[in-house]
C-alpha positions in Angstrom: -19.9 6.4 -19.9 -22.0 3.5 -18.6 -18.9 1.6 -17.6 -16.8 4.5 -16.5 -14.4 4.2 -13.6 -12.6 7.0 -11.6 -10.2 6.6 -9.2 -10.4 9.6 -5.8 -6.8 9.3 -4.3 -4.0 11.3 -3.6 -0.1 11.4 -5.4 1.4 9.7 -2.7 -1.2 7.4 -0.8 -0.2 4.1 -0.6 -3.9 3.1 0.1 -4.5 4.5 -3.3 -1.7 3.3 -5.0 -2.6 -0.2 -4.3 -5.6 0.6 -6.5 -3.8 2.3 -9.4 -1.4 -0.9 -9.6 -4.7 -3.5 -10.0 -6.0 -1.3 -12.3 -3.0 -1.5 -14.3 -2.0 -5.4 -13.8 -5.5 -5.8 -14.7 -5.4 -3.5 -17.9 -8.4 -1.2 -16.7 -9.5 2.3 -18.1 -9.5 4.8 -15.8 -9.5 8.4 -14.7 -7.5 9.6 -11.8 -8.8 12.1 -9.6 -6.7 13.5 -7.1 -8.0 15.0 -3.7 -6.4 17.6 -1.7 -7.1 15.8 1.8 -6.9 19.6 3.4 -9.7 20.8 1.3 -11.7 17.9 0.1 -14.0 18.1 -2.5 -17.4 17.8 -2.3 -17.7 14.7 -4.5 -15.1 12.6 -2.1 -17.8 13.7 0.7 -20.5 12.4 -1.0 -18.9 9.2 -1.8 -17.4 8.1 1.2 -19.7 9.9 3.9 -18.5 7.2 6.6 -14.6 7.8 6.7 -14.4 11.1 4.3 -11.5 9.7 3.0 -9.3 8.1 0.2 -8.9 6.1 -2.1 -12.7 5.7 -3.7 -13.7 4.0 -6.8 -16.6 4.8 -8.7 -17.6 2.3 -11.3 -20.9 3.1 -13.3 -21.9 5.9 -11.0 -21.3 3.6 -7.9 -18.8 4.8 -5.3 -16.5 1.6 -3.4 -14.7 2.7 -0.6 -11.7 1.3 1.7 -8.9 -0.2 -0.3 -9.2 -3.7 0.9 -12.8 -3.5 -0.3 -11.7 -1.8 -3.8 -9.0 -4.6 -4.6 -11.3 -7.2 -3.9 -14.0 -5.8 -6.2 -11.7 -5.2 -8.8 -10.7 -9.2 -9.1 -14.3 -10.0 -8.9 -15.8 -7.3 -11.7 -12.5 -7.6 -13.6 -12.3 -11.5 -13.8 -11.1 -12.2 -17.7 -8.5 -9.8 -17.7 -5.9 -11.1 -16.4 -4.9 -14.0 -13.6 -6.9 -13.4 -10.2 -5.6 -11.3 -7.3 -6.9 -13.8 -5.0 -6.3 -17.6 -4.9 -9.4 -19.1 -6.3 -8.9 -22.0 -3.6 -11.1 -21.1 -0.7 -8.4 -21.8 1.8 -5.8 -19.8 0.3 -8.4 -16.9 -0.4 -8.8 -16.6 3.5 -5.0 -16.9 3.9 -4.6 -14.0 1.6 -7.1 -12.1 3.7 -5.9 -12.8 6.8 -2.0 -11.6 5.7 -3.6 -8.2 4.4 -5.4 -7.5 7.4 -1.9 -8.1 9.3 0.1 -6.1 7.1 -2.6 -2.9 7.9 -3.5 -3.9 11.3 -0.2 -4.9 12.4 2.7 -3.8 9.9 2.2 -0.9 9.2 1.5 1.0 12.2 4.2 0.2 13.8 6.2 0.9 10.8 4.6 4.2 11.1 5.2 4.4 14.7 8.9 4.6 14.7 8.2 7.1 12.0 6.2 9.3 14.3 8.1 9.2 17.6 9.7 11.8 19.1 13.8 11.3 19.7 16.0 8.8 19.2 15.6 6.5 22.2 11.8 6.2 21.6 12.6 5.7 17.9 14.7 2.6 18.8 11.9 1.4 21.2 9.2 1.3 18.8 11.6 -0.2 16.2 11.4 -3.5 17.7 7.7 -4.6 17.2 8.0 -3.6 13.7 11.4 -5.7 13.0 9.2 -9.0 14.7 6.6 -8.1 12.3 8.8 -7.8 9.4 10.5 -11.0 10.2 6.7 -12.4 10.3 6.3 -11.5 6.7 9.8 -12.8 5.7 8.7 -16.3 6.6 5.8 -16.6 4.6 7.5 -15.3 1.5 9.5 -19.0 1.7 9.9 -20.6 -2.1 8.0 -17.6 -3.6 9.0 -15.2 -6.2 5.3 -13.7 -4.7 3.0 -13.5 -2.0 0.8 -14.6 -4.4 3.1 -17.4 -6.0 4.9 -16.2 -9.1 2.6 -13.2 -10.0 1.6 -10.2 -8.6 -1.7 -11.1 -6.1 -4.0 -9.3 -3.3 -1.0 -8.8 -0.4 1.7 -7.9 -2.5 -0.5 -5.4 -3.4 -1.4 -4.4 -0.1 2.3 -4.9 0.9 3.8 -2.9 -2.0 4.3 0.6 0.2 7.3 -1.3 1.8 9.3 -1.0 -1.6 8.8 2.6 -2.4 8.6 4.0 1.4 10.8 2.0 3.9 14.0 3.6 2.1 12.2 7.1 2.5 11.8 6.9 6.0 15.0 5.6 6.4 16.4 9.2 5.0 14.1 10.9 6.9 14.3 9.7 10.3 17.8 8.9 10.3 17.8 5.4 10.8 18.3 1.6 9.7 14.6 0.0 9.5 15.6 -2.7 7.1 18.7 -4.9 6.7 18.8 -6.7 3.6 20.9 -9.5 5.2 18.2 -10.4 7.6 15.3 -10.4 5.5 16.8 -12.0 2.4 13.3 -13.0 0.8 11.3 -9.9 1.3 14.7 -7.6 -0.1 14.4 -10.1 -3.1 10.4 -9.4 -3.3 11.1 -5.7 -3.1 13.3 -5.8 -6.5 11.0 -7.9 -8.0 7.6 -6.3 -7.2 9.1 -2.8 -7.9 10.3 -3.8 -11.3 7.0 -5.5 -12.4 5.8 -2.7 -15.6 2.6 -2.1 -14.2 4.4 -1.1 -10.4 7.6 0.3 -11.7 5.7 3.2 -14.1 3.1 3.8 -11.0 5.6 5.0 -8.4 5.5 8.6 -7.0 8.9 10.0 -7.8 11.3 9.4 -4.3 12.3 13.3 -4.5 8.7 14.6 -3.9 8.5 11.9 -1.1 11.4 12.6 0.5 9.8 16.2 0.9 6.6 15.4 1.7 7.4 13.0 4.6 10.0 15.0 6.2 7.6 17.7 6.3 5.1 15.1 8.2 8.2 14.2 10.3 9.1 18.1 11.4 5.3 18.2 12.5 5.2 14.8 14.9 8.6 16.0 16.3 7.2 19.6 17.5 3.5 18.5 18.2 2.8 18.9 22.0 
């Protein structure tokens, strides 16, 4: 019990699925628990008071919030287990960092914008900041199986919702985010990252997905 670690998250987060994949390149115990986000529970509010939100690690007792945060603490309480999520070279380290915070400050929301738009025209509109930032990622993925070299590391991680989601927004929205012609490299990091063992067996089944995200879709398209 004095090293016991739970993990508050949801089925489908990708936030929180970042943290289940460490965990399980990094071959750590754990015990799920998953949060209705419409009803949350009181233990989520008493660990993350700020943002009331998921995913949240406790480890002895001790809540870590905001995924970023979480990975990071994982590679530093974690270290024997396994090769680092982060370069060890200070240099790259900050590199790493800096391509994280783009993928979440940048990526995806305007991925997530063309999501949520209403009709087709502003659909296509917002589609074109998040092509130049997808073509942004594909050149930095130049003479690399991974982000992180030829493992698994901290942006893939943070990266990963592009392999199990882009295709599901495709089906819901109704249209062509990603060619695989263009972006050659990140199509090729997409097959390997989702076949890696510890990914493959964490991935929310595409059926349920499909449902869930069309049901977010119906809502942004009748909003006022």
């Amino acid at each position: 019990m004095a090293d016991e670690v739970k993990l508050y998250r949801t089925w489908s987060s990708p936030y929180g699925l970042r943290i289940v994949w460490a965990m399980h390149i990094k071959g750590i115990e754990y015990e799920n628990v998953f949060e209705d986000l419409s009803q949350k529970s009181p233990q989520l509010l008493q660990y993350n008071p700020v943002h009331k939100k998921i995913p949240v690690l406790v480890h002895k007792g001790k809540p870590i919030c905001e995924s970023l945060v979480i990975l990071e603490y994982i590679d530093e309480t974690w270290k024997k287990e396994t090769t680092p999520l982060l370069p060890q070279d200070p240099y790259e380290k900050a590199m790493a960092r800096f391509w994280a915070k783009f993928v979440d400050d940048k990526l995806l929301p305007s991925v997530w914008s063309v999501f949520t738009e209403k009709g087709y025209e502003a659909k296509k509109e917002a589609f074109v900041p998040a092509v130049q930032n997808l073509e942004i990622i594909e050149e930095q993925l130049k003479e690399k199986k991974f982000f992180g070299g030829e493992s698994i590391g901290y942006v893939d991680l943070v990266l990963g919702w592009i392999a199990y989601l882009l295709d599901v927004f495709e089906e819901v929205i109704d249209l062509k985010l990603f060619d695989a012609h263009k972006f050659p490299l990140l199509s090729g990091w997409m097959k390997n990252f989702s076949n890696a063992p510890a990914i493959k067996q964490h991935l929310p089944p595409r059926d349920k997905l499909v449902t869930r995200f069309q049901l977010f879709h119906e809502k942004f398209q009748t909003a006022n």
